[in-house]
C-alpha positions in Angstrom: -136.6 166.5 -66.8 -134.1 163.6 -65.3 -134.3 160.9 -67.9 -133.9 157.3 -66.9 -133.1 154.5 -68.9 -134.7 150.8 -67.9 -133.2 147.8 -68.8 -136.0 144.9 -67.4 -137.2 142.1 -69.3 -140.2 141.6 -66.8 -143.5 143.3 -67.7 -144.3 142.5 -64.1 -141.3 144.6 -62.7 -141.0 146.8 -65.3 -144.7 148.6 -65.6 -145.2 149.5 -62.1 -141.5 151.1 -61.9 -142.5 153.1 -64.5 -145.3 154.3 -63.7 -143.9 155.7 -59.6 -140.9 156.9 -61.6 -143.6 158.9 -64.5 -145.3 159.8 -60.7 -142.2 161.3 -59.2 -141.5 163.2 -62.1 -138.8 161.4 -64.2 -138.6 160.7 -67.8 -138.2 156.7 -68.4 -136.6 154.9 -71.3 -137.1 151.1 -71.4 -135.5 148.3 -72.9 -136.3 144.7 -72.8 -133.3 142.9 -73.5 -129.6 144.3 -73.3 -128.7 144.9 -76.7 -131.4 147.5 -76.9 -131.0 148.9 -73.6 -127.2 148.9 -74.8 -128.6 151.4 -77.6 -130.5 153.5 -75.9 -128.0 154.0 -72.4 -125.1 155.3 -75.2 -127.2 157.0 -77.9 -130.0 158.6 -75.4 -127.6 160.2 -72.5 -129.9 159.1 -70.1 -129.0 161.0 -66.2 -129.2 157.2 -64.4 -129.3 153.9 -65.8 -131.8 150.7 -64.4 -130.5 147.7 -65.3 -131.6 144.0 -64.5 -128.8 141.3 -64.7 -130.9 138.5 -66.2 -131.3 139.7 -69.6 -132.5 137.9 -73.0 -129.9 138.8 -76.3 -127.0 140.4 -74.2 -126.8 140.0 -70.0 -126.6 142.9 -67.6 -123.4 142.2 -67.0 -122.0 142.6 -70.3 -124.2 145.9 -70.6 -122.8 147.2 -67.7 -119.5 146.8 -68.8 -120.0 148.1 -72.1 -121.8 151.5 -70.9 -118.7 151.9 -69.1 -116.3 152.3 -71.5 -118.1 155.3 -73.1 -119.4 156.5 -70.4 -119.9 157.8 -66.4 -123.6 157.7 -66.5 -124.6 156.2 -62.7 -125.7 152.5 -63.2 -128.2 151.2 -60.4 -128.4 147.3 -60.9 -131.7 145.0 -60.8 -130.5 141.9 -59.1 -132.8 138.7 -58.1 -129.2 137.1 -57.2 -128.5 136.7 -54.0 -124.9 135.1 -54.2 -122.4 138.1 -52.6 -120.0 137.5 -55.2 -123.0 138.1 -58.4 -123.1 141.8 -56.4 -119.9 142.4 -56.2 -119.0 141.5 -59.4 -121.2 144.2 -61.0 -119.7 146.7 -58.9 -116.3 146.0 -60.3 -117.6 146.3 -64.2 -118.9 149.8 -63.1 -122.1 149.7 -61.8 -122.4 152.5 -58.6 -125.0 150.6 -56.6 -127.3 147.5 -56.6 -131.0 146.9 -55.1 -131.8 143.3 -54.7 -135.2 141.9 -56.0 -138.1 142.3 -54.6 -138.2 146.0 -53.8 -140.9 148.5 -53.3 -140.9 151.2 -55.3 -140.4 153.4 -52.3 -137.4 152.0 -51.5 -136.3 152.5 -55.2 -137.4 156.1 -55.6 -135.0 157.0 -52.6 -132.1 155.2 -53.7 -132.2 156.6 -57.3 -132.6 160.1 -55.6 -129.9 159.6 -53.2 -127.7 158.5 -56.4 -128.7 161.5 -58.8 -127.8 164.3 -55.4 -124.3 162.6 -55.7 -123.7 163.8 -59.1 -125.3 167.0 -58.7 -123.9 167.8 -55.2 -120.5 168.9 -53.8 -118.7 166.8 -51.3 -119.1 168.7 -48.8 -115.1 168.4 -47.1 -113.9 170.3 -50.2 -113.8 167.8 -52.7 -114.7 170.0 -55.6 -113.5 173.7 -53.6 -110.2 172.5 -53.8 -108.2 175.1 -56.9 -104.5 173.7 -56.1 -103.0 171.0 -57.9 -102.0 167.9 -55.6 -98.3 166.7 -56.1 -97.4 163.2 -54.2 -94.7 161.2 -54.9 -95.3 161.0 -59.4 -99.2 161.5 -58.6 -100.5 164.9 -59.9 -104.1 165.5 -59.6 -105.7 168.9 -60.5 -109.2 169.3 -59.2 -110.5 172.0 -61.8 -109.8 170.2 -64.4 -110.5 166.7 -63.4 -107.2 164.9 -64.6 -105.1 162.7 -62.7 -101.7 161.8 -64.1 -99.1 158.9 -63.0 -96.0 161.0 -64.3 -96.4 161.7 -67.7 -99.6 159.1 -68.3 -103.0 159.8 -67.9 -105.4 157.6 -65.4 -108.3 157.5 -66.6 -110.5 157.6 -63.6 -114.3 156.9 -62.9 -116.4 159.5 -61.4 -116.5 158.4 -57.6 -112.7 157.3 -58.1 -111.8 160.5 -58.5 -114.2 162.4 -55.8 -112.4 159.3 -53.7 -108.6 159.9 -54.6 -109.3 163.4 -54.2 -110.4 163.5 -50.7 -107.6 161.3 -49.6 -104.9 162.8 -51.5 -106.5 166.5 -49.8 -106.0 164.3 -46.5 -102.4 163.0 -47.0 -100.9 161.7 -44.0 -104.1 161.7 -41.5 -106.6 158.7 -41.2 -109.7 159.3 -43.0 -112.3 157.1 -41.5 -115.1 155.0 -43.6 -118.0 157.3 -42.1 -116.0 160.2 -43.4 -115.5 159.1 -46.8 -119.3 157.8 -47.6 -120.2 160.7 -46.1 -118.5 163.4 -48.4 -117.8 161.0 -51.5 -121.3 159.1 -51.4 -123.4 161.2 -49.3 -125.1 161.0 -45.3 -128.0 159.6 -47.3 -126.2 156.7 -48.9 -128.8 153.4 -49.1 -126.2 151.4 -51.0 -123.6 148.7 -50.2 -120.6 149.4 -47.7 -118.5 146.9 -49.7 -118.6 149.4 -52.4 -116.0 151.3 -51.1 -113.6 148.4 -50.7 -114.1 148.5 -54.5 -112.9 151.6 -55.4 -110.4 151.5 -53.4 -108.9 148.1 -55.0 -109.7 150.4 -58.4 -107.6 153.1 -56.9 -104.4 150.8 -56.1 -104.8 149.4 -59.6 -104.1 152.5 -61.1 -101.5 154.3 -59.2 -99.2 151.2 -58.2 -97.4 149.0 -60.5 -98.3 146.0 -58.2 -101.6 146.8 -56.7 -100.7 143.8 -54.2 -98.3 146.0 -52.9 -100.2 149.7 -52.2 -97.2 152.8 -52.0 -100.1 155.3 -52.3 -103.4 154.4 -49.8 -102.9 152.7 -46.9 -105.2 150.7 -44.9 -105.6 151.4 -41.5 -107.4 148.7 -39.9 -110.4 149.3 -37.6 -110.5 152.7 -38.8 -109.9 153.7 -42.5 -107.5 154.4 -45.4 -104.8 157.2 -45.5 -102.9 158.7 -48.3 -99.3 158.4 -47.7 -97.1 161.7 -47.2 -94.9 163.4 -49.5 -91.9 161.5 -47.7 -93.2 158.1 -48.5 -94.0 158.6 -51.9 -90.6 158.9 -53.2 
């Protein structure tokens, strides 16, 4: 049974999640203030992660952060906010996706659904059928097992970072467009925010480049999408 962890403060919110989530089928954790939910996301090894920003003891955003330096677990944030820069921000400490308050529950069931066939589901364009490792310029990225090294270090890279570089490494040299890349890195049934992509993207950059104001490796090709340079330009 998927088991979901909750992180809401508000009875009013909280109860009738759980109960369409108990409906559908899931398994639900909840937490009312983010040093608990803290607890349960790292101890429990829940599959997906609910979590309000607006917490009591410890705030979402914190808890978000936190969750991600032990672990990959998809994090879908709660957000009454409607500032742009409040969603963005939880996208860069981690979070995969946002869904801003009020919702219907409908609207939540297929966005945690869409999010849970991502991590269960093949890209599609050969993400994950790729054997070969991928030499460009000091990147090395080996798609069996998962590593990605900037000569002799280590990146340490998130989940959708590295279904991303992949893709676009596999692609060196041609334009992948946006629709291309949410469609075999997210999914055709992707609810979330485009801007999410510009996100791991700026990730990307920070981890392969020594000045990330200055990309060598993904190129932006305006109008269109983002390519991964050749073999030629990488040296």
């Amino acid at each position: 049974m998927t088991h979901i962890s909750m992180i809401e403060d508000d009875l009013l919110i909280q109860k009738p999640v759980v109960q369409a989530l108990e409906k559908n089928g899931f398994q639900v954790t909840c937490a009312r203030d983010g040093k608990n939910g803290l607890d349960h996301a790292l101890e429990d090894g829940p599959d997906l992660v609910l979590l309000d920003i607006m917490l009591p003891v410890m705030d979402g955003w914190e808890v978000c952060k936190k969750i991600r330096q032990h672990s990959i677990v998809p994090i879908l944030m709660l957000t009454a906010l409607g500032e742009e820069v409040d969603r963005v921000l939880g996208l860069e400490l981690g979070a995969d996706d946002y869904i801003t308050k009020p919702f219907s529950t409908r609207v939540l069931l297929a966005r945690i659904k869409a999010m849970l066939r991502r991590v269960i589901l093949d890209g599609g364009k050969g993400t994950q059928t790729l054997t070969n490792t991928i030499t460009i310029g000091n990147i090395t990225l080996n798609p069996r097992s998962r590593r990605v090294f900037k000569g002799e270090s280590e990146l340490q890279l998130r989940y959708k970072e590295f279904e991303l570089l992949t893709l676009l490494m596999a692609s060196a040299g041609e334009v992948v467009t946006r629709a291309e890349i949410f469609n075999l890195v997210w999914g055709t049934d992707w609810l979330g925010d485009m801007r999410t992509l510009d996100v791991h993207i700026r990730w990307l950059r920070e981890k392969l480049d020594d000045d990330p104001r200055l990309p060598r490796y993904i190129e932006t090709v305006r109008g269109a999408g983002y390519r991964f340079i050749n073999e030629e330009g990488a040296v």
